[in-house]
C-alpha positions in Angstrom: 9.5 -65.0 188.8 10.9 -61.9 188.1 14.1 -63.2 186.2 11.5 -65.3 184.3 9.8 -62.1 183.4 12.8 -60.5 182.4 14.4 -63.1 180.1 10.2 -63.4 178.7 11.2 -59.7 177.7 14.1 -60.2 176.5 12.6 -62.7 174.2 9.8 -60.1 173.3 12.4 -57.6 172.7 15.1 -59.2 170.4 12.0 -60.6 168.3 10.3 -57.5 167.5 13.9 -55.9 166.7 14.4 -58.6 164.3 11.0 -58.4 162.8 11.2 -55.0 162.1 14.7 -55.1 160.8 13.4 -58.0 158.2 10.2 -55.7 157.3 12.4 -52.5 155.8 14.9 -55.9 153.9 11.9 -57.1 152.5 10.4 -53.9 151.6 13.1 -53.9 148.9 13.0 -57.3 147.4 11.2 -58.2 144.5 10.2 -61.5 143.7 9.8 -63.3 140.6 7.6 -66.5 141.3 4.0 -66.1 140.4 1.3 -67.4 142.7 0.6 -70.5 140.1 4.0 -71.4 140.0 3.8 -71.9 143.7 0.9 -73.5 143.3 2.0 -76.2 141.6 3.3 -79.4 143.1 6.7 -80.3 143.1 9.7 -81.9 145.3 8.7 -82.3 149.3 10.6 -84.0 151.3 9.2 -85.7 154.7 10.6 -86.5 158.0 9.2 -89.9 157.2 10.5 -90.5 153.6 8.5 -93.5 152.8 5.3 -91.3 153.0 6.7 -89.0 149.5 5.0 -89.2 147.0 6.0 -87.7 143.3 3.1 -89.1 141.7 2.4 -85.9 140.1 5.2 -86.3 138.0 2.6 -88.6 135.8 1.0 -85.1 135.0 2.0 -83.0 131.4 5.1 -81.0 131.1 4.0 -77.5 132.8 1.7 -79.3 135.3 4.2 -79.0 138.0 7.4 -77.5 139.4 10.5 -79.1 137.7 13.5 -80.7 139.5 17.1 -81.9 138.5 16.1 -85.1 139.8 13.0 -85.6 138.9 14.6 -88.3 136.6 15.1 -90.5 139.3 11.5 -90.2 140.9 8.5 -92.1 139.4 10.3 -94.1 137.0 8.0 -96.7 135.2 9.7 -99.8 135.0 6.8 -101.5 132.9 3.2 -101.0 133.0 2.3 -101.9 136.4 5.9 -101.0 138.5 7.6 -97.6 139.6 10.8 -96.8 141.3 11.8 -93.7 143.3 15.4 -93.4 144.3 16.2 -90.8 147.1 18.4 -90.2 149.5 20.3 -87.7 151.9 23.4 -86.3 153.3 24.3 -84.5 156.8 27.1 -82.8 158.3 27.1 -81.8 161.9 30.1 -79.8 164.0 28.8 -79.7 168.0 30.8 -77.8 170.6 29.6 -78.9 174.2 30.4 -77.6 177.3 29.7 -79.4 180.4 26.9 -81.4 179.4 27.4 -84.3 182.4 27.0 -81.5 184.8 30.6 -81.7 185.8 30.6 -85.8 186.6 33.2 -86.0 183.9 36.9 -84.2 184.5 37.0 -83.3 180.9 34.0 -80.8 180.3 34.3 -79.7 176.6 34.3 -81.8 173.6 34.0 -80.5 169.6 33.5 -83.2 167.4 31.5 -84.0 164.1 28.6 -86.0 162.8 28.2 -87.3 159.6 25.2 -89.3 157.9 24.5 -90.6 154.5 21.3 -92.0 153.7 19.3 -93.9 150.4 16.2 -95.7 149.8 14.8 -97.4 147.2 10.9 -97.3 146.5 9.3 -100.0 144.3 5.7 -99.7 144.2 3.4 -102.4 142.1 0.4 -100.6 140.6 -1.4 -99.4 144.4 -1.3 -102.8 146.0 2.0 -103.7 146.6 4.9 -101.8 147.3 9.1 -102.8 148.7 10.8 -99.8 150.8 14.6 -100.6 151.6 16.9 -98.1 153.0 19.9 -98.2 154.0 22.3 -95.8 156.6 25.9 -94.8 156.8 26.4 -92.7 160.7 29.9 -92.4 162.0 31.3 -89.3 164.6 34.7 -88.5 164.6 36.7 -86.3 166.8 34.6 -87.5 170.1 36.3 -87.0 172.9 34.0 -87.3 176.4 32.6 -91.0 174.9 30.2 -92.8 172.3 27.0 -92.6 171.8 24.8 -94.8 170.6 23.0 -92.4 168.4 26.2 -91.7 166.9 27.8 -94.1 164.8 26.1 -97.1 162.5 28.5 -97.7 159.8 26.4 -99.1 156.9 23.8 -100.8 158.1 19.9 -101.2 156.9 18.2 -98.6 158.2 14.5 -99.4 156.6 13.5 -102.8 154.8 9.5 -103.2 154.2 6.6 -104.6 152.1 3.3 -103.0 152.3 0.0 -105.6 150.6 -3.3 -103.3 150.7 -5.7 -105.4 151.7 -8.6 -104.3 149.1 -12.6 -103.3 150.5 -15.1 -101.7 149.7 -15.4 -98.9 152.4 -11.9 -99.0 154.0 -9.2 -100.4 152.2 -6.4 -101.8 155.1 -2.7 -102.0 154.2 0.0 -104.2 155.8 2.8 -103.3 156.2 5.7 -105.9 157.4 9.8 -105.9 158.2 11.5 -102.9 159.9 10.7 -99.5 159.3 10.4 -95.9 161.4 7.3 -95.1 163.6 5.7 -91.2 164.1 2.6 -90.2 166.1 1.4 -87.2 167.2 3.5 -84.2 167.6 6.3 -86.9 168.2 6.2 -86.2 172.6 5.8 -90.4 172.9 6.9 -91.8 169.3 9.4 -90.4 167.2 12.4 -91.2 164.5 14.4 -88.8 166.3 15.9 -87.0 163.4 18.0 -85.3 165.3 20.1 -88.2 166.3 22.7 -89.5 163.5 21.1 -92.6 163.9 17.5 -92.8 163.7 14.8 -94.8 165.6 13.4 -98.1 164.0 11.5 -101.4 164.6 11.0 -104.5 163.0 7.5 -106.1 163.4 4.1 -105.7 161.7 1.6 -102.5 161.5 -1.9 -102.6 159.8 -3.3 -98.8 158.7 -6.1 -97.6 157.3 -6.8 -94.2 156.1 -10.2 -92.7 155.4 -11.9 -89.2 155.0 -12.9 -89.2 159.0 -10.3 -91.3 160.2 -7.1 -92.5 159.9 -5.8 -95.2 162.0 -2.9 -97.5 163.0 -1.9 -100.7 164.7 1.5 -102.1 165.5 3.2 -104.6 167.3 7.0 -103.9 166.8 10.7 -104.3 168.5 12.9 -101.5 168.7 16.4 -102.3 166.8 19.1 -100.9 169.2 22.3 -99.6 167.3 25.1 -102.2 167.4 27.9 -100.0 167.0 30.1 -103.5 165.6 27.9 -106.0 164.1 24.6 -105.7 162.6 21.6 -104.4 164.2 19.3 -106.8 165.4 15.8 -106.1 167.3 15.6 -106.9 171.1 14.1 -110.0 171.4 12.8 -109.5 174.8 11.0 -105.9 174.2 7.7 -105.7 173.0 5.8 -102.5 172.0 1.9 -102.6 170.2 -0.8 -100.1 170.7 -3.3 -97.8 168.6 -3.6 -94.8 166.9 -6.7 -93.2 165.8 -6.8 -89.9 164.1 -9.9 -87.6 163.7 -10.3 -85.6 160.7 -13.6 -83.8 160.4 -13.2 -80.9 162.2 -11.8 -77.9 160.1 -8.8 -76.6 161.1 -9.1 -78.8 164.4 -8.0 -82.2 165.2 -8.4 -85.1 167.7 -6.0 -87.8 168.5 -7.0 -90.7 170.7 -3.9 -93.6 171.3 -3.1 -96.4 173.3 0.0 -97.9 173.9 1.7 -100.9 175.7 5.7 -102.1 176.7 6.4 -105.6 177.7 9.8 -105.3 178.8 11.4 -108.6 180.0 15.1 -107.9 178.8 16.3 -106.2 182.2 18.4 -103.7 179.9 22.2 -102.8 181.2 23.2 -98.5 181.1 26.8 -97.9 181.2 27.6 -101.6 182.5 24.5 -101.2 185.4 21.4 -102.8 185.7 18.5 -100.7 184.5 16.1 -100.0 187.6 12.6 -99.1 189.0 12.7 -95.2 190.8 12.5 -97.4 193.4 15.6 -98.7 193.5 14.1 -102.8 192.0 15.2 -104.5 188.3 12.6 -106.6 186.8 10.3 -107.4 184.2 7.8 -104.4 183.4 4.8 -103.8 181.4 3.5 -100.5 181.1 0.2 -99.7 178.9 -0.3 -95.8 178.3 -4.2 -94.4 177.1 -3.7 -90.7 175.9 -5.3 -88.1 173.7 -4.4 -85.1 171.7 -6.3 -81.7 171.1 -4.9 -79.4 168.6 -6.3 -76.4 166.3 -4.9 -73.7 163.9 -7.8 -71.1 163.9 -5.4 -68.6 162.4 -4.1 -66.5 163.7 -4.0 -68.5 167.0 -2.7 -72.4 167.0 -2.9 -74.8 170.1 -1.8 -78.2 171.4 -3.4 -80.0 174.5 -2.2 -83.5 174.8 -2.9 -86.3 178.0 -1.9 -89.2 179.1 -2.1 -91.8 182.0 -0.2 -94.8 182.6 -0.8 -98.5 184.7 1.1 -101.2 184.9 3.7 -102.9 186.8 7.9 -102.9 187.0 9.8 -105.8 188.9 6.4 -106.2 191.0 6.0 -102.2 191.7 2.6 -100.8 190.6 2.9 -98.2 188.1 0.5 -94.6 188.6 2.2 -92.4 186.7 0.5 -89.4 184.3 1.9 -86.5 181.5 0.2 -83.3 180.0 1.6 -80.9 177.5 -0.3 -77.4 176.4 1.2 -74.9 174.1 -0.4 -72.2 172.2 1.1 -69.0 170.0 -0.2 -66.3 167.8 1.2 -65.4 164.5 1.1 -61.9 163.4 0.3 -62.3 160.1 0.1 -58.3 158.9 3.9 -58.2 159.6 6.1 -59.0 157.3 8.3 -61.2 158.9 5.4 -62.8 160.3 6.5 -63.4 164.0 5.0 -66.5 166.1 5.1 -65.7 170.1 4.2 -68.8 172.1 4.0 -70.2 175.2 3.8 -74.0 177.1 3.9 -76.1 180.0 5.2 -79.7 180.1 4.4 -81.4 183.2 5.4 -85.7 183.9 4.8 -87.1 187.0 7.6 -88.1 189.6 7.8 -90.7 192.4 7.7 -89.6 195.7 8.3 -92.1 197.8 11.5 -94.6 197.0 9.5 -97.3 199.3 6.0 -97.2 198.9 5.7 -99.9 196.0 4.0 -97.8 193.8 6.1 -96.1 190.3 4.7 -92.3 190.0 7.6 -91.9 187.5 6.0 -91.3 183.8 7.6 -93.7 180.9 8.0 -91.1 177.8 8.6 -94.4 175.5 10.3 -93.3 172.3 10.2 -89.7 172.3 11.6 -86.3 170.9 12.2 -84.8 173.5 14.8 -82.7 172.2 12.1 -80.2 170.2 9.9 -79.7 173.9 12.3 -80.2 176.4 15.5 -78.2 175.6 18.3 -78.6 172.8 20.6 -79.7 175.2 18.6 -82.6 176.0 19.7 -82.6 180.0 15.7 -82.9 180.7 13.4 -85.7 179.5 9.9 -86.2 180.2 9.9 -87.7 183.1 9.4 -85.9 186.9 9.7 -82.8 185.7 7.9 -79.6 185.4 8.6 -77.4 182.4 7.4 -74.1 181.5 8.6 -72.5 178.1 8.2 -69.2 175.9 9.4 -68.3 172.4 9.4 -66.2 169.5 9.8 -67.4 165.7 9.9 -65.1 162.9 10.9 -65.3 159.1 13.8 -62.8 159.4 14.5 -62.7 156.0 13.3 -64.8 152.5 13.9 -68.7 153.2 15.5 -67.9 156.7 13.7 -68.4 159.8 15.1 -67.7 163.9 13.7 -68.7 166.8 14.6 -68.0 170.5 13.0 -70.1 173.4 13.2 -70.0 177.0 12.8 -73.0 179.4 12.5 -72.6 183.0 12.4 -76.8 184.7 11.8 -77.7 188.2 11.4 -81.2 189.6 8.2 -82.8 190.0 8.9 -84.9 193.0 12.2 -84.0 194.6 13.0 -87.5 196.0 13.1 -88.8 192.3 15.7 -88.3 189.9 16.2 -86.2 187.3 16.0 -87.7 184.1 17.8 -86.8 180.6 16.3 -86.8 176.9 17.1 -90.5 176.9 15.3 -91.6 179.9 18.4 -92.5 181.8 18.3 -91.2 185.6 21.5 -88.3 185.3 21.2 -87.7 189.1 19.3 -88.0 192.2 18.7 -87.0 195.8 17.0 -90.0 197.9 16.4 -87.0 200.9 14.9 -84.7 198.8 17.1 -82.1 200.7 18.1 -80.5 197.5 15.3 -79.1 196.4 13.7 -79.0 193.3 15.1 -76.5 190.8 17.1 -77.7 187.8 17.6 -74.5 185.7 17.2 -72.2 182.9 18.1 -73.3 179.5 17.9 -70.6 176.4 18.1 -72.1 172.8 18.5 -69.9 169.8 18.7 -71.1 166.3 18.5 -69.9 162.8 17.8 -71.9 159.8 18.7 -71.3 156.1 16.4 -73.1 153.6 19.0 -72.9 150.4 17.2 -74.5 148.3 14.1 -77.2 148.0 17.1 -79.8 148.9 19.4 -77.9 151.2 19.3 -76.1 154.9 21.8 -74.4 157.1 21.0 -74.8 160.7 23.1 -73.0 163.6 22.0 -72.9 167.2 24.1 -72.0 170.7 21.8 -73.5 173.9 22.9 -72.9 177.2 21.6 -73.8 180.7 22.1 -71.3 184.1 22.2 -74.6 186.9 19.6 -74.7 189.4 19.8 -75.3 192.6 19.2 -78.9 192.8 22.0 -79.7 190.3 24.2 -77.2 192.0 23.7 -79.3 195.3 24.5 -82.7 194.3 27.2 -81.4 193.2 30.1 -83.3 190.7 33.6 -82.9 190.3 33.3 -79.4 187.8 30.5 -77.4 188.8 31.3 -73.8 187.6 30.6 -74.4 184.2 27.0 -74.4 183.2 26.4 -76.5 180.1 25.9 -75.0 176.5 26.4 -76.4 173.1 26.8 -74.5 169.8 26.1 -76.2 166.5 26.3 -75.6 162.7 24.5 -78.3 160.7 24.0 -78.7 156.7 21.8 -80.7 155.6 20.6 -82.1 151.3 18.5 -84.7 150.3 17.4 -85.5 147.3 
C-alpha cells in the first residue's frame, strides 16, 4: 500500500506541475473565436459514424461553422434523397516489449498499423435510409505474430438499411444487415476502435428513441476477421438482448440491459479447443442482467455499473458477477482544468477447477483497453482492479493524462485472462498467489484540427508476483509499449 501511495503522489504531483505550467502558457494567448461562433454547429465526428448527422447544413449561409468538405455532406440528390460521403485514415507505429510475459524467445517487436476507411450514407426523406462502409487494415513489419485485429484487406466493414416504422407516440426503426454495436460506457459492448479492425455483426436491431427513453433490441452474429477470404458471420454464435436508457433525470442517468450468448461453435485459440475454467469444451449459453448509474453534477462525475450472470457451458452452471465504480472531480477555476479520478473494477473468478459450477465473468465484446490498462494484459474477467488518474488540458487542443492500475487476481486457482478473453496463464494450485502487477499509462493527444489528432502514449507494467512465479522463458523484462498514432477523417 505504500508504493500505491507513492506512485498515487506521483500522479498528484506531475499533474499539478503540468497544470500550473499550462496556466502561465495560457495566460498569454489570445484567442480569436467568439462564443457564437462556437456556438454554432458544425463537423462532429462520432465513434459510431452512422449516428452523424450534418443536417444543419440545410440552414442559411452564416447559420453554422463552415468546412472544406461540407460539399460532400448533405447532398440532395432530388427532392426526397441525400447523400453524405465520409471517411477516415490512421497510421499507427507500436513498440512492444515483452507483452507474452516472456512465453515467446523474441520479446520486442516495432511494427505499424494502417487503416483506411469510407461510407456512404443515403437517406430517403426520414423513413428509409442505406449505410455501406467499407475497410482497408493491414500491419506491416510484425514480427512476434498476427493478429486478428490487425489486418482486413478491403473488405465491407458496414452494409445496412434502416425502415422507421411510423406511430403515433413512438416511432420504431429497423435496422437490418451488418453494422457496429455500442452500449454503455462500452465495459460489455464495444466497436473497439482501438483495434485496426473494428467489431461488427450481421443480424437485425429494432430502436426506439423518445424524450424519457431510448431503447434497443438485437439479435446479431459477430463477423470474425478472415484475414484471406471474406468475412462471414459465425453461424453457430448467437447474441440478442436489451437496452433501455433513462433520460429524465438532469445531469443523471440510468441504464438497465440484458443480454444473452448461445454459443454452439466450440471456437479453436491458437489451434486449441476453447474451454470452460474448468478445464470442459461445450456448448454454452450465458444471459447477463445489468444496470448502469452515472451523473455529472459538475464539478463531480460518477459511474456505477452491475451485472450478474446464469447460464450454463459444456454442462457447468454458470454464477458469475462484475461491478465497475469510478468517480473524479474537475477543477474548473484552473486553467488547464485538471480531472483527478479514481476506480475499482472487480469480475468474479472460479475457485474451484471441480466443483461444476463457472464463477468466471464473460465480459462479451468489450473495451477493455480504456478500463483495464493500454497494454491490454488484463481483461475483465477474475480480476480485481483498482485505478487512479489525472487529466488536464495542458495546453489549447492538447490534453495528457496519467493513470495508475494496481491488479490482483480474484480467485487464485483461475487464470488470468487478457483484453481478449483468452486465459494468458494459470496456476491450478493456487500456490502463486494472486498479484499480477502495476501498469502506468501516460498519453497525450493533439487535436490538430476538427479532422486530425496526434496521439502518443508509453505503458508499462512492474510484474507481480503471480506472473513472476509461473514463470516463462524471459522473465526480466516487464512489458511496456510506446505508440505514436495520427489519426483524419473526414
Amino acid at each position: 500500500m505504500m508504493q500505491v501511495r507513492r506512485i498515487g503522489m506521483m500522479i498528484v504531483c506531475v499533474g499539478l506541475f503540468v497544470c500550473t505550467a499550462s496556466t502561465f502558457a495560457q495566460e498569454k494567448e489570445t484567442t480569436t473565436v467568439t462564443t457564437t461562433t462556437k456556438s454554432l454547429p458544425g463537423p462532429k465526428y462520432l465513434n459510431l459514424r452512422y449516428n452523424e448527422d450534418f443536417s444543419y447544413l440545410d440552414g442559411a449561409e452564416g447559420s453554422y461553422q463552415s468546412d472544406y468538405f461540407d460539399s460532400i455532406k448533405n447532398i440532395h440528390l432530388d427532392d426526397d434523397w441525400t447523400l453524405s460521403v465520409g471517411g477516415e485514415f490512421r497510421f499507427r507505429l507500436e513498440a512492444e516489449t515483452n507483452k507474452a510475459y516472456g512465453i515467446r524467445r523474441q520479446s520486442q517487436d516495432t511494427f505499424t498499423l494502417f487503416r483506411y476507411m469510407l461510407h456512404a450514407d443515403f437517406k430517403y426523406r426520414e423513413g428509409f435510409r442505406v449505410f455501406v462502409q467499407g475497410v482497408g487494415a493491414m500491419d506491416e513489419h510484425r514480427g512476434v505474430g498476427q493478429r486478428g485485429i490487425d489486418e482486413n484487406k478491403w473488405d465491407l466493414q458496414q452494409l445496412f438499411f434502416d425502415y422507421e416504422l411510423q406511430g403515433d407516440d413512438l416511432p420504431l426503426t429497423i435496422r437490418v444487415g451488418r453494422q457496429e454495436l455500442q452500449y454503455g460506457n462500452q465495459r460489455l459492448v464495444s466497436p473497439l476502435d482501438w483495434a485496426n479492425v473494428r467489431r461488427r455483426f450481421d443480424g437485425v436491431k429494432l430502436f426506439a428513441q423518445g424524450e424519457t427513453w431510448d431503447m434497443d433490441m438485437w439479435w446479431v452474429k459477430p463477423v470474425p476477421v478472415q484475414r484471406k477470404q471474406r468475412d462471414r458471420a459465425a453461424e453457430d454464435f448467437d447474441f440478442w438482448g436489451f437496452y433501455a436508457k433513462y433520460k429524465a433525470m438532469e445531469k443523471h442517468g440510468l441504464d438497465l440491459y440484458f443480454f444473452a450468448i448461445d454459443d454452439t461453435s466450440n471456437q479453436f485459440s491458437f489451434g486449441e479447443l476453447v474451454t470452460n475454467p474448468n478445464g470442459k469444451s461445450g456448448d454454452r449459453d450465458i444471459y447477463t442482467l445489468g444496470a448502469r448509474f452515472w451523473g455529472k453534477p459538475a464539478p463531480w462525475d460518477y459511474e456505477f455499473e452491475l451485472a450478474g450472470q446464469w447460464g450454463h457451458w459444456a454442462g457447468d452452471t454458470v454464477q458469475a458477477w462484475m461491478f465497475a465504480i469510478d468517480m473524479g472531480y474537475t477543477f474548473t477555476d484552473v486553467a488547464c482544468k485538471p480531472r483527478i479520478g479514481a476506480g475499482f473494477d472487480w469480475a468474479s473468478g472460479d475457485e474451484d477447477p471441480f466443483d461444476g459450477k463457472v464463477g468466471t465473468f464473460n465480459q462479451h465484446f468489450p473495451l477493455g483497453h480504456k478500463y483495464l490498462g493500454f497494454l491490454d494484459l488484463v481483461g475483465r474477467q477474475n480480476i480485481n482492479a483498482f485505478n487512479m488518474n489525472i487529466a488536464a488540458n495542458v495546453a489549447k487542443d492538447v490534453k495528457a493524462r496519467i493513470a495508475y492500475h494496481y491488479f490482483w487476481l480474484n480467485a487464485e486457482k483461475d487464470a488470468l485472462y487478457n483484453a481478449g478473453g483468452g486465459a494468458s496463464r494459470r496456476d491450478f494450485t493456487g500456490n502463486s498467489g494472486t498479484g499480477v502487477g502495476q501498469e502506468l499509462d501516460m498519453t497525450v493527444k493533439w487535436k490538430l484540427d476538427p479532422h486530425s489528432h496526434l496521439l502518443v502514449g508509453y505503458s508499462h507494467l512492474w510484474e507481480g508476483n503471480f506472473v513472476i512465479t509461473t514463470g516463462g522463458i524471459n522473465t526480466t523484462d516487464d512489458p511496456d509499449m510506446f505508440y505514436v498514432q495520427y489519426g483524419f477523417k473526414f
